[in-house]
HTML snippet that shows the backbone in 3Dmol.js (N, CA, C, O; Angstrom):
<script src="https://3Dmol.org/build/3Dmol-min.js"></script>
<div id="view" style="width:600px;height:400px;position:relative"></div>
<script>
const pdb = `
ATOM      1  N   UNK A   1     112.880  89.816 104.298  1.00  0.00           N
ATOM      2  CA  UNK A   1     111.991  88.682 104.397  1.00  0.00           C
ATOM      3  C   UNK A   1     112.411  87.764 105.541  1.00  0.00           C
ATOM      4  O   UNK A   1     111.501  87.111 106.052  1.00  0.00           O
ATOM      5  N   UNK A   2     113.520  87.626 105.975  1.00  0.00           N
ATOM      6  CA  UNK A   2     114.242  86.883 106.594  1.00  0.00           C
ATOM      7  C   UNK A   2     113.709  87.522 108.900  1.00  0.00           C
ATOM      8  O   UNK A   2     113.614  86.940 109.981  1.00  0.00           O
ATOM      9  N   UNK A   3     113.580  88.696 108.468  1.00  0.00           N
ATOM     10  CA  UNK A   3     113.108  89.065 109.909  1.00  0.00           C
ATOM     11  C   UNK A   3     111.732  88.857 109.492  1.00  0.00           C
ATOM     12  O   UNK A   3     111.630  87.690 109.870  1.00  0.00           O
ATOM     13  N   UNK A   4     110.914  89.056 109.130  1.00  0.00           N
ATOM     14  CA  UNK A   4     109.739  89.098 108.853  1.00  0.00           C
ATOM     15  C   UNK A   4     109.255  87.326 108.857  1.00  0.00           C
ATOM     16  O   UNK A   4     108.105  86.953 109.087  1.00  0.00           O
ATOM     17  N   UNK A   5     110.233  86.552 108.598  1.00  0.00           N
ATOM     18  CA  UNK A   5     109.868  85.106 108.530  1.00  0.00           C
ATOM     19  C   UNK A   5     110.072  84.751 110.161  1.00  0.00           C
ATOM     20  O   UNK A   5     109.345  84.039 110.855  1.00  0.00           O
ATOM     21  N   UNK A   6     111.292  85.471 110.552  1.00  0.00           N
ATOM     22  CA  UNK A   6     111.904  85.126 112.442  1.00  0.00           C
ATOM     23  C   UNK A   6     110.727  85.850 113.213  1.00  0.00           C
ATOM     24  O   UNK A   6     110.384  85.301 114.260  1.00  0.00           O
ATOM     25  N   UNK A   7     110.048  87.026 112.837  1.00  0.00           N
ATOM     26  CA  UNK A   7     109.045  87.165 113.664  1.00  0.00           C
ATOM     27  C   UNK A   7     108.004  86.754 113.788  1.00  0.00           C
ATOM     28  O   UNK A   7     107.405  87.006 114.833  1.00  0.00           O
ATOM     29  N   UNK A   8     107.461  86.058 112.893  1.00  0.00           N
ATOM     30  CA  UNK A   8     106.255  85.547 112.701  1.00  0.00           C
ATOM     31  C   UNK A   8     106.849  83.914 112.961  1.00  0.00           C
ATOM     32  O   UNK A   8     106.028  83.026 113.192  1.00  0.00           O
ATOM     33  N   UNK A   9     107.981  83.676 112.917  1.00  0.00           N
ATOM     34  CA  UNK A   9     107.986  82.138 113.408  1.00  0.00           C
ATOM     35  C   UNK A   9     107.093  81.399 112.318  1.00  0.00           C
ATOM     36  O   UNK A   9     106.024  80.877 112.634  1.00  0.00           O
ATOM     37  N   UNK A  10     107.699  81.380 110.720  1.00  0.00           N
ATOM     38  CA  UNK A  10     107.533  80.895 109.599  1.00  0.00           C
ATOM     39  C   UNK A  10     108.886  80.799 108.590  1.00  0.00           C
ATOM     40  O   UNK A  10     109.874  81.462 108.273  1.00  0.00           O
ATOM     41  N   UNK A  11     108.452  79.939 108.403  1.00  0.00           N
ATOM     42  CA  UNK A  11     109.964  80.034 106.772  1.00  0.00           C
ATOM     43  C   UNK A  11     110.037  80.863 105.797  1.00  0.00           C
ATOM     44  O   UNK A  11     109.257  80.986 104.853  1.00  0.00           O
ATOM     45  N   UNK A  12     110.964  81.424 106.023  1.00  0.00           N
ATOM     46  CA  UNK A  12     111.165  82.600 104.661  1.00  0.00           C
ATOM     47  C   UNK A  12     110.153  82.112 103.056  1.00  0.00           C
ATOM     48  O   UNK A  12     109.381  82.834 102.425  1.00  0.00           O
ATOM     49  N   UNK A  13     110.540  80.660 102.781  1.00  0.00           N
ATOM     50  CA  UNK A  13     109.740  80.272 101.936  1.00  0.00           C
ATOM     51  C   UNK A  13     108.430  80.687 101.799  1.00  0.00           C
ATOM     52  O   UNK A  13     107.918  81.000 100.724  1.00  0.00           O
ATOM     53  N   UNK A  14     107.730  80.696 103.170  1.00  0.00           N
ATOM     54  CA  UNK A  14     106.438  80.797 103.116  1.00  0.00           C
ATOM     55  C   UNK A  14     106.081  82.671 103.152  1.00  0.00           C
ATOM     56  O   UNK A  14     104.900  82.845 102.852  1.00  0.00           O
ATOM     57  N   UNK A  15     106.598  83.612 103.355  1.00  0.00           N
ATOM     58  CA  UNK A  15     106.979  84.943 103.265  1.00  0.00           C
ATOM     59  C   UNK A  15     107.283  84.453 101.784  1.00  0.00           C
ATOM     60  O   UNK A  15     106.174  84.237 101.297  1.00  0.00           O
ATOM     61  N   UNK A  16     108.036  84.239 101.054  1.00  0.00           N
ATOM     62  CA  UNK A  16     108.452  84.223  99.969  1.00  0.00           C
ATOM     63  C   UNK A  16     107.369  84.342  99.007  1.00  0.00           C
ATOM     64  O   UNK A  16     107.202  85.197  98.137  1.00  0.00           O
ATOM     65  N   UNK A  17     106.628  83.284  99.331  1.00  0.00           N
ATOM     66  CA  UNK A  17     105.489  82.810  98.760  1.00  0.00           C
ATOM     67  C   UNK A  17     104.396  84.146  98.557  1.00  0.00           C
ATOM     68  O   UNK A  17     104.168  84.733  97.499  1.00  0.00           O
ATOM     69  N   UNK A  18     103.796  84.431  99.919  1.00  0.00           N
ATOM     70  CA  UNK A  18     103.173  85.257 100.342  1.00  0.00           C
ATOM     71  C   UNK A  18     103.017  86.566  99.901  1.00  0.00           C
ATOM     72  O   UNK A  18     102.013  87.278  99.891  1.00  0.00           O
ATOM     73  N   UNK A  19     104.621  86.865  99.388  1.00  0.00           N
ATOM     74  CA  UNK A  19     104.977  87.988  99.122  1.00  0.00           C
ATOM     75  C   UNK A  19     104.699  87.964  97.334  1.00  0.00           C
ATOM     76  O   UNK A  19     104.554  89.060  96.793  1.00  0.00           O
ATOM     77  N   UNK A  20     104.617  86.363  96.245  1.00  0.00           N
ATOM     78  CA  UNK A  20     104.383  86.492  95.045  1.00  0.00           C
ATOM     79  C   UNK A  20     102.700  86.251  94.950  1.00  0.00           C
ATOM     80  O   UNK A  20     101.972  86.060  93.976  1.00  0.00           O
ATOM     81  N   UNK A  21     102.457  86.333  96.193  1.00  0.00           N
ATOM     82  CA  UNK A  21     100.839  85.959  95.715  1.00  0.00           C
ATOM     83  C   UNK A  21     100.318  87.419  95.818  1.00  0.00           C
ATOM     84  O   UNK A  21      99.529  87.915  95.013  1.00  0.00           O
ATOM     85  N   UNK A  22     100.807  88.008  96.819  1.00  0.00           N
ATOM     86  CA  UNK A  22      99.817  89.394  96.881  1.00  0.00           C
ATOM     87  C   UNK A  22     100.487  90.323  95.363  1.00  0.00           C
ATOM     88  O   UNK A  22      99.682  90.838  94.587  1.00  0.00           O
ATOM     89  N   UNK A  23     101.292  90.376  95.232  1.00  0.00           N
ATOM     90  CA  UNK A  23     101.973  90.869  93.866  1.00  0.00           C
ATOM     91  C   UNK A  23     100.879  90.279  92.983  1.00  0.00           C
ATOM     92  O   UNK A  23      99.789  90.770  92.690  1.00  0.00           O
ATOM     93  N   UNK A  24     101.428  89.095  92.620  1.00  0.00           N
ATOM     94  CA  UNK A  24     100.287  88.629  91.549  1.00  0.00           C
ATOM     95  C   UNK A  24      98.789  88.963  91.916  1.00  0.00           C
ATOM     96  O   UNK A  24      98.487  89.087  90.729  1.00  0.00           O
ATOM     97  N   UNK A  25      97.825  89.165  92.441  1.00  0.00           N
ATOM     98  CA  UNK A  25      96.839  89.550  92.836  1.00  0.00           C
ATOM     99  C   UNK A  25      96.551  91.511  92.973  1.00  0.00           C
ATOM    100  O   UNK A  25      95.548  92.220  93.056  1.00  0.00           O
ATOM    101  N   UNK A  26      97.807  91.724  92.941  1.00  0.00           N
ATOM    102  CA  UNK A  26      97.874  93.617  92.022  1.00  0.00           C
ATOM    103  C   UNK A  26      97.699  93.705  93.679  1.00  0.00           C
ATOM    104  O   UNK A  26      96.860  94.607  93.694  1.00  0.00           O
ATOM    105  N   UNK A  27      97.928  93.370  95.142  1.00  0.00           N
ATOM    106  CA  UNK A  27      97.789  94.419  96.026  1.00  0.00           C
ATOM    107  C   UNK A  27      99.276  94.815  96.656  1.00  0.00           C
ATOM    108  O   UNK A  27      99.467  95.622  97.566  1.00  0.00           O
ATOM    109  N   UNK A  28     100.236  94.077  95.975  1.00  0.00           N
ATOM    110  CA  UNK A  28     101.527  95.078  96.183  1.00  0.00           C
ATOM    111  C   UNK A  28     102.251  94.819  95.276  1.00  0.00           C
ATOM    112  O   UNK A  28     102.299  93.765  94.643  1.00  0.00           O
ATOM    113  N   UNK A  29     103.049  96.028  95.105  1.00  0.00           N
ATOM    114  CA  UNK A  29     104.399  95.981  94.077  1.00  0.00           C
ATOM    115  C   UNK A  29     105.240  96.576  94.766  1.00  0.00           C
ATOM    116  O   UNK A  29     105.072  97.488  95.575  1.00  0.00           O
ATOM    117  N   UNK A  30     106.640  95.788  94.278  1.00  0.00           N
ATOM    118  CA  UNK A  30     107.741  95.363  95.109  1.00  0.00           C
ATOM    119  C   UNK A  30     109.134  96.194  93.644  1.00  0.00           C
ATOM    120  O   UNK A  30     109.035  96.063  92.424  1.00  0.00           O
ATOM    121  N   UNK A  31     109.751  96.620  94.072  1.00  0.00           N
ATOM    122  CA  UNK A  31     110.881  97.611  93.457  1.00  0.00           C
ATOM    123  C   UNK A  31     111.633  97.827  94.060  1.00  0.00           C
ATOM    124  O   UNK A  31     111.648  97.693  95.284  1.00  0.00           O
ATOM    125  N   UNK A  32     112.806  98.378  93.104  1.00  0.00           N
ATOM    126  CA  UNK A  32     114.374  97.543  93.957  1.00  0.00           C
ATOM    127  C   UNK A  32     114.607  98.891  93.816  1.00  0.00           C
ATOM    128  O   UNK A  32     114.511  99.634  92.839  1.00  0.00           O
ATOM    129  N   UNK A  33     115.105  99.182  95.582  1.00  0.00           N
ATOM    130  CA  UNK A  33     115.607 100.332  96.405  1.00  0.00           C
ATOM    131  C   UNK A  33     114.368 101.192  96.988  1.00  0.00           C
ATOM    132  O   UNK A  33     114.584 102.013  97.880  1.00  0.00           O
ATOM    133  N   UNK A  34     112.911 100.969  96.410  1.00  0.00           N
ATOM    134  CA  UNK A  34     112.240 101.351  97.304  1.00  0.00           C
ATOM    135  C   UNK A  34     111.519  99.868  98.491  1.00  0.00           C
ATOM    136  O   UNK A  34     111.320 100.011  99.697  1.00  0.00           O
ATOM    137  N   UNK A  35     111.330  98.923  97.913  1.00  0.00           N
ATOM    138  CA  UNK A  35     110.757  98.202  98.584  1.00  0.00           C
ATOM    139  C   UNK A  35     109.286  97.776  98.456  1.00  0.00           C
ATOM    140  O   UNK A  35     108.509  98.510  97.845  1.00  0.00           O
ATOM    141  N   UNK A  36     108.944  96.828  98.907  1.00  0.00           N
ATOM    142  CA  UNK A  36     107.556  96.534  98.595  1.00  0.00           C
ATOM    143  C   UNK A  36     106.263  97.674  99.701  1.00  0.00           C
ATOM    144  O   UNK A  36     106.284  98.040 100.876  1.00  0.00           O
ATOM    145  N   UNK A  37     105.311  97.888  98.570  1.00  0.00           N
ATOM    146  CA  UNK A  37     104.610  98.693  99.071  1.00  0.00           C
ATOM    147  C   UNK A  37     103.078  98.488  98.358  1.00  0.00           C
ATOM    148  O   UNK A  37     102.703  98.048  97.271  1.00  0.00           O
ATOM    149  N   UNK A  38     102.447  99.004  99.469  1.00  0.00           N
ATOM    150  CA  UNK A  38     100.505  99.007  98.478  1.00  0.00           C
ATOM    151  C   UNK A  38     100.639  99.025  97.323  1.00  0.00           C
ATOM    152  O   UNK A  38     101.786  99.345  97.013  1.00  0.00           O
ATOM    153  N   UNK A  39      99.790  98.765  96.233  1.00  0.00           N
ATOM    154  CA  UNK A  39     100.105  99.346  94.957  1.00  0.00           C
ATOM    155  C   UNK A  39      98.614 100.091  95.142  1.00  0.00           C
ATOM    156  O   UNK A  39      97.676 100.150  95.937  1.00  0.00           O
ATOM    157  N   UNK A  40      99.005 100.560  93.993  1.00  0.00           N
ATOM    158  CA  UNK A  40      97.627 102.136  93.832  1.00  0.00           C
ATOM    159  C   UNK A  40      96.509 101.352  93.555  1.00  0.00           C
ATOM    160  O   UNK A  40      96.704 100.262  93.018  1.00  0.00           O
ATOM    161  N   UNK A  41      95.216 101.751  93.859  1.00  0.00           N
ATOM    162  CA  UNK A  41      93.914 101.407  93.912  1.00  0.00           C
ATOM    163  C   UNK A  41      93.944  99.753  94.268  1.00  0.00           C
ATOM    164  O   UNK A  41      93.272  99.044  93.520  1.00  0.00           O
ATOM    165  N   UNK A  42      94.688  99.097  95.371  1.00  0.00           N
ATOM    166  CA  UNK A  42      94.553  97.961  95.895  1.00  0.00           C
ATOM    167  C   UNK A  42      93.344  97.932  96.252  1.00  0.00           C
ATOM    168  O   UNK A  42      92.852  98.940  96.760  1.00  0.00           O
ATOM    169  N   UNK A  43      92.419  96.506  96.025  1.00  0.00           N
ATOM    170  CA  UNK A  43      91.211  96.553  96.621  1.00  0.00           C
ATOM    171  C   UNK A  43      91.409  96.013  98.389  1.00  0.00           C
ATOM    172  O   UNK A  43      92.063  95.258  99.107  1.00  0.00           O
ATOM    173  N   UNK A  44      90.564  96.801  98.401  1.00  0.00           N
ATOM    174  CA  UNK A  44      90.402  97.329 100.446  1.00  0.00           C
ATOM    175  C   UNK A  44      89.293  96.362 100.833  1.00  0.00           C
ATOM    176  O   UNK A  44      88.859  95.740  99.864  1.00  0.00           O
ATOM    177  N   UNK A  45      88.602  96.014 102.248  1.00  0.00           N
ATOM    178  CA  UNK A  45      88.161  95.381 102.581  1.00  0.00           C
ATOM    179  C   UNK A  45      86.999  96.518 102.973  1.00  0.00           C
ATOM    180  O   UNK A  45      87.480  97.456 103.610  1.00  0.00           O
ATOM    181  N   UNK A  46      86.280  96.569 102.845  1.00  0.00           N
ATOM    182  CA  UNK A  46      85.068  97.743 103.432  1.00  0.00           C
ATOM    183  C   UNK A  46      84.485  97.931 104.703  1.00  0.00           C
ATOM    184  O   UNK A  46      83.369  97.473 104.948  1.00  0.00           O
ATOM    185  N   UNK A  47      85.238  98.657 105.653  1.00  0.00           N
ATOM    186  CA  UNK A  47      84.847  98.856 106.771  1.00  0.00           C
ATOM    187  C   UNK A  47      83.785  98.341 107.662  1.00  0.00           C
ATOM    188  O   UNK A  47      82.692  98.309 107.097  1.00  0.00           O
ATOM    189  N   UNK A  48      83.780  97.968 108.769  1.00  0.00           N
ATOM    190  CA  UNK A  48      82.478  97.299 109.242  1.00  0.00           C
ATOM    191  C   UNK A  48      82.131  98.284 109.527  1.00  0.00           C
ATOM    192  O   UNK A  48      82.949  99.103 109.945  1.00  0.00           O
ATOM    193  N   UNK A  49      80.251  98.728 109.374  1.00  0.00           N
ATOM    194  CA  UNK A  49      79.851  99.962 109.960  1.00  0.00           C
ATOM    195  C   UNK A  49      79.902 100.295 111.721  1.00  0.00           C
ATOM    196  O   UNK A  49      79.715 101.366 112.298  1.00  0.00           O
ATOM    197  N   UNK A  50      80.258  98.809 112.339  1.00  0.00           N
ATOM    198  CA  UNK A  50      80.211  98.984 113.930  1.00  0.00           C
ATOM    199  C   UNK A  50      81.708  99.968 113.908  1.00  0.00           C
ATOM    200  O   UNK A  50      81.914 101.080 114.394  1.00  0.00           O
ATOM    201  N   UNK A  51      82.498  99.165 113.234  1.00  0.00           N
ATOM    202  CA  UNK A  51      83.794  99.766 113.503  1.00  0.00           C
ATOM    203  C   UNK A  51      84.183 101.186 113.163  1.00  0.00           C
ATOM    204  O   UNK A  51      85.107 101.738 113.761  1.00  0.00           O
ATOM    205  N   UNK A  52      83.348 101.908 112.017  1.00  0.00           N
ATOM    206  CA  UNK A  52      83.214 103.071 111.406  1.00  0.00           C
ATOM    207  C   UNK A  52      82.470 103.978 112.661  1.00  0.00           C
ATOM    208  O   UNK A  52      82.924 105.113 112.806  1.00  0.00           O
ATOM    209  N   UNK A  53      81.472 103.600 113.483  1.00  0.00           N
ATOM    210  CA  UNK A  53      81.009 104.160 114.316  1.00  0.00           C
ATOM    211  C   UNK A  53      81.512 104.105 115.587  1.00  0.00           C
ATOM    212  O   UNK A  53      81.546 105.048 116.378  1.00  0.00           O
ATOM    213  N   UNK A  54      81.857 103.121 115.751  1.00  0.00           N
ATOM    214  CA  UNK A  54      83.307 103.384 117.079  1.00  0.00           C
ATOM    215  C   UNK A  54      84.320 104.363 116.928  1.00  0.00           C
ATOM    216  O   UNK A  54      84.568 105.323 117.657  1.00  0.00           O
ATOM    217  N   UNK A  55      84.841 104.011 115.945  1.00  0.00           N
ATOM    218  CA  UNK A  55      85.617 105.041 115.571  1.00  0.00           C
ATOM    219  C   UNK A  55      85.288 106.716 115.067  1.00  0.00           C
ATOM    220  O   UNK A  55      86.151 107.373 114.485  1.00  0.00           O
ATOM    221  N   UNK A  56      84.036 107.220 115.363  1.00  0.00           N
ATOM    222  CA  UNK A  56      83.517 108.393 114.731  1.00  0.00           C
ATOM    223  C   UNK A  56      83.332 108.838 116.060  1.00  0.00           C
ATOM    224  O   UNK A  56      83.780 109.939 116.379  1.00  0.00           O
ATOM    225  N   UNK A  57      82.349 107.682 117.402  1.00  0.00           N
ATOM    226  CA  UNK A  57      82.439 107.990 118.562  1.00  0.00           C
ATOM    227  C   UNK A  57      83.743 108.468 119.281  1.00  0.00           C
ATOM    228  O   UNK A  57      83.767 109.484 119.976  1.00  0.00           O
ATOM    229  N   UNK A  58      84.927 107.586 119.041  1.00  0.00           N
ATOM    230  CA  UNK A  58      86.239 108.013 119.811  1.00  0.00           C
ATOM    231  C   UNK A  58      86.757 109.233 119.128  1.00  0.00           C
ATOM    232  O   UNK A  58      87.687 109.882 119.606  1.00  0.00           O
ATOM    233  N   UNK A  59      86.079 109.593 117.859  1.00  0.00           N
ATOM    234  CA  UNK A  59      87.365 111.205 117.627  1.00  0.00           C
ATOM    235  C   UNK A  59      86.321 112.056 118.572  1.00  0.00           C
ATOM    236  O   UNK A  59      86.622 112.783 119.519  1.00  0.00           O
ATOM    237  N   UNK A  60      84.994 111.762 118.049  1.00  0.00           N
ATOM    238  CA  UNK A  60      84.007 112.755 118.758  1.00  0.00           C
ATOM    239  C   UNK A  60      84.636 113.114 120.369  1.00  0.00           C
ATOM    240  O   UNK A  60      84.949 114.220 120.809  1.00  0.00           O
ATOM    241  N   UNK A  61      84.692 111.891 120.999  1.00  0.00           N
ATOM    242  CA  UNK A  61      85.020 112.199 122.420  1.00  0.00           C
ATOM    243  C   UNK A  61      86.398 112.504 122.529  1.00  0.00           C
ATOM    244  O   UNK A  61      86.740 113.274 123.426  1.00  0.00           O
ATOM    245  N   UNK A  62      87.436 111.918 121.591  1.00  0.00           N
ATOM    246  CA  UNK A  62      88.979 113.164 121.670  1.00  0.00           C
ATOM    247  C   UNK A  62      88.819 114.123 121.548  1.00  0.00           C
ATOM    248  O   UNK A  62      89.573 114.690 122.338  1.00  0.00           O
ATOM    249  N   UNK A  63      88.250 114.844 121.001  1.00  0.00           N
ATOM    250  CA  UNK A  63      88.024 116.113 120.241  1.00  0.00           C
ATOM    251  C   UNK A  63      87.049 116.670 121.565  1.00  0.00           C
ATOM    252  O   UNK A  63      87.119 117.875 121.810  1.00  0.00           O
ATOM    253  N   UNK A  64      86.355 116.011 122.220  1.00  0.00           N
ATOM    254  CA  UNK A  64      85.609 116.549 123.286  1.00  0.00           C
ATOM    255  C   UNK A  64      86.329 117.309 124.272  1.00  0.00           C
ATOM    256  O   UNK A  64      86.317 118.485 124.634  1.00  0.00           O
ATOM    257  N   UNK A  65      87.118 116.009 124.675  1.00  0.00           N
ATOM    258  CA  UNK A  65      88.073 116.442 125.643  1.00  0.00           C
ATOM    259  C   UNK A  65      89.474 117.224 125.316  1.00  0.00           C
ATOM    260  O   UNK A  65      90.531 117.106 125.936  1.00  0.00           O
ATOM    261  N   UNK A  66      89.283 117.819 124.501  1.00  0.00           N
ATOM    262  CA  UNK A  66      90.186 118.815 123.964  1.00  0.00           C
ATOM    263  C   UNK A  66      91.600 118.193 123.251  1.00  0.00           C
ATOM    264  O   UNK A  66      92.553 118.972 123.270  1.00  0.00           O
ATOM    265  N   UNK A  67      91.766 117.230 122.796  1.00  0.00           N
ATOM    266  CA  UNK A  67      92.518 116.449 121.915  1.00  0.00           C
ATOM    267  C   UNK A  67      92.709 117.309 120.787  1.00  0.00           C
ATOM    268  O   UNK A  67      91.739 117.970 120.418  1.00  0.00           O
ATOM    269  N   UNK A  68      93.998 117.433 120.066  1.00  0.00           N
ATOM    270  CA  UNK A  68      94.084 117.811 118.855  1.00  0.00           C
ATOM    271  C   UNK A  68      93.931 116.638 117.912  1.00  0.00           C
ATOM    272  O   UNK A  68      93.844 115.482 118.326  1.00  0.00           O
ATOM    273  N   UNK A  69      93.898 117.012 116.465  1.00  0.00           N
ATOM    274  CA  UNK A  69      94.030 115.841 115.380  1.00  0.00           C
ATOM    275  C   UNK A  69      95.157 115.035 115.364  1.00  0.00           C
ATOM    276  O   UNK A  69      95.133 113.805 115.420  1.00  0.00           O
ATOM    277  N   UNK A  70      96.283 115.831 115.276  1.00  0.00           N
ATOM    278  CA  UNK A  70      97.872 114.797 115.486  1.00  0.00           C
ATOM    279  C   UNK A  70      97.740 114.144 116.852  1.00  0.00           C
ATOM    280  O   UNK A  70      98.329 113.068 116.950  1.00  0.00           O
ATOM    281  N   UNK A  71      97.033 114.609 118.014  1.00  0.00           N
ATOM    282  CA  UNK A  71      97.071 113.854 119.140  1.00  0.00           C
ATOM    283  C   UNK A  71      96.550 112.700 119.089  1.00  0.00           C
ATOM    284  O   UNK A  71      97.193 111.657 119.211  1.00  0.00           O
ATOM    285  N   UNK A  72      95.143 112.788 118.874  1.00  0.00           N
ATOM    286  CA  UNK A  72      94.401 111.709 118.196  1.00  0.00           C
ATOM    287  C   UNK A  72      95.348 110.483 117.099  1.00  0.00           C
ATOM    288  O   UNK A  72      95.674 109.308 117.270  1.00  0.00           O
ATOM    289  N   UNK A  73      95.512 111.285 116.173  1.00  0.00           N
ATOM    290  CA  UNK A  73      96.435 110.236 115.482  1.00  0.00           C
ATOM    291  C   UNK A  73      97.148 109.557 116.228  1.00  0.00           C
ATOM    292  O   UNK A  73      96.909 108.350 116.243  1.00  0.00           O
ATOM    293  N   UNK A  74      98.214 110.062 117.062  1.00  0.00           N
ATOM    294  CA  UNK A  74      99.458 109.621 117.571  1.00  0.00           C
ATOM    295  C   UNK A  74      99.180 108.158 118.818  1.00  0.00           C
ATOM    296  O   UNK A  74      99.754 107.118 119.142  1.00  0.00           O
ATOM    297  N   UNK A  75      97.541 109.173 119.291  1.00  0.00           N
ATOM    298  CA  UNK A  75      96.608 107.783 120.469  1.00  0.00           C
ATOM    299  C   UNK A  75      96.791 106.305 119.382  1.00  0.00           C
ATOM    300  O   UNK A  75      97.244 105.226 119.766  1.00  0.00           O
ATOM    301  N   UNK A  76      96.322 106.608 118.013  1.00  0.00           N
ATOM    302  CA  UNK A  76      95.850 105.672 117.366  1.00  0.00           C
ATOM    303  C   UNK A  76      96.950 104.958 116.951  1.00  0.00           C
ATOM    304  O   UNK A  76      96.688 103.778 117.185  1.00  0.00           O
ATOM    305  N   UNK A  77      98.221 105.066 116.378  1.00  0.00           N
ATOM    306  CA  UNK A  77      99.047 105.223 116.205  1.00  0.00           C
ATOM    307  C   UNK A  77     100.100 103.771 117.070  1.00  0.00           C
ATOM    308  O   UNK A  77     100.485 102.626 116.832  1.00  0.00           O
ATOM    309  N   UNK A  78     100.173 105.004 118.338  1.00  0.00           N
ATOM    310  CA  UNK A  78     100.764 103.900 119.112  1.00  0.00           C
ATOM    311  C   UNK A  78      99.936 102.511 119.573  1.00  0.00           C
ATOM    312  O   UNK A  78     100.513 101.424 119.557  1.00  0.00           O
ATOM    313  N   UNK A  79      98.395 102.654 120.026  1.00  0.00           N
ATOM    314  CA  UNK A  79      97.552 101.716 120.168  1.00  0.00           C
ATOM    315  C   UNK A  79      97.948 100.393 118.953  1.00  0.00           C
ATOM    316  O   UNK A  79      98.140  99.184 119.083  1.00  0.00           O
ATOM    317  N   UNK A  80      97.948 101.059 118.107  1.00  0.00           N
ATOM    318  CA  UNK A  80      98.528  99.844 116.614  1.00  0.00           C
ATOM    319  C   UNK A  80     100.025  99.352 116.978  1.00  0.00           C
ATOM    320  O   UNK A  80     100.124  98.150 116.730  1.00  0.00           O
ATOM    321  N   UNK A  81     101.211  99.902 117.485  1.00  0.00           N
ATOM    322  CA  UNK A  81     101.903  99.343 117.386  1.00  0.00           C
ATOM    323  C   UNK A  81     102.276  98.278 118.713  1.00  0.00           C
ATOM    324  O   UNK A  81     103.230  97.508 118.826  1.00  0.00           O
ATOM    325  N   UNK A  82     101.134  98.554 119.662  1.00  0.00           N
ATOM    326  CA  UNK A  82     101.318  97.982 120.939  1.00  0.00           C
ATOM    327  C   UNK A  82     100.221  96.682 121.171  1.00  0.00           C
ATOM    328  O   UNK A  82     100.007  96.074 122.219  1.00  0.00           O
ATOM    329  N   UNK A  83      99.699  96.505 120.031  1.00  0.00           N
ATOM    330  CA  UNK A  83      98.603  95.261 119.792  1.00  0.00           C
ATOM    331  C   UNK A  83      99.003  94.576 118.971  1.00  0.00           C
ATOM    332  O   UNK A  83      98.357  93.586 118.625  1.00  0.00           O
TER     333      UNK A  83
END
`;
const viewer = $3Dmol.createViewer("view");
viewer.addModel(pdb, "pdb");
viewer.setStyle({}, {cartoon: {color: "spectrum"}});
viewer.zoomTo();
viewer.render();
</script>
């Protein structure tokens, strides 16, 4: 919690917090030695259909240009960790 408070440039308190509200609200559970994680059937936010179709366009055209599936993933992948 403590990096997670230094990266975001917030008080652990407020991570603290953050971390008993989504628990209480059933979208994560938190267990000692695995760590906090989704919990099962968390409710999801429902895709925007623009974004569902952007995204149906870009495999279409990976897959055009001869992209494999793990390639694709891996595009997507790093794009997430570099935004």
């Amino acid at each position: 919690m403590r990096d997670l408070a230094a990266d975001l440039g917030v008080a652990v308190g407020t991570v603290q917090r953050a971390y008993r509200e989504l628990e209480a609200g059933g979208i994560v559970t938190t267990r000692r030695r695995v760590g906090t994680i989704v919990a099962d059937g968390a409710p999801t936010a429902p895709p925007q259909p623009q974004l569902q179709e952007a995204a149906h366009a870009f495999v279409a055209r990976a897959r055009a240009d001869g992209m494999s599936d793990p390639a694709i993933l891996g595009l997507v992948r790093g794009a997430l960790l570099t935004t």
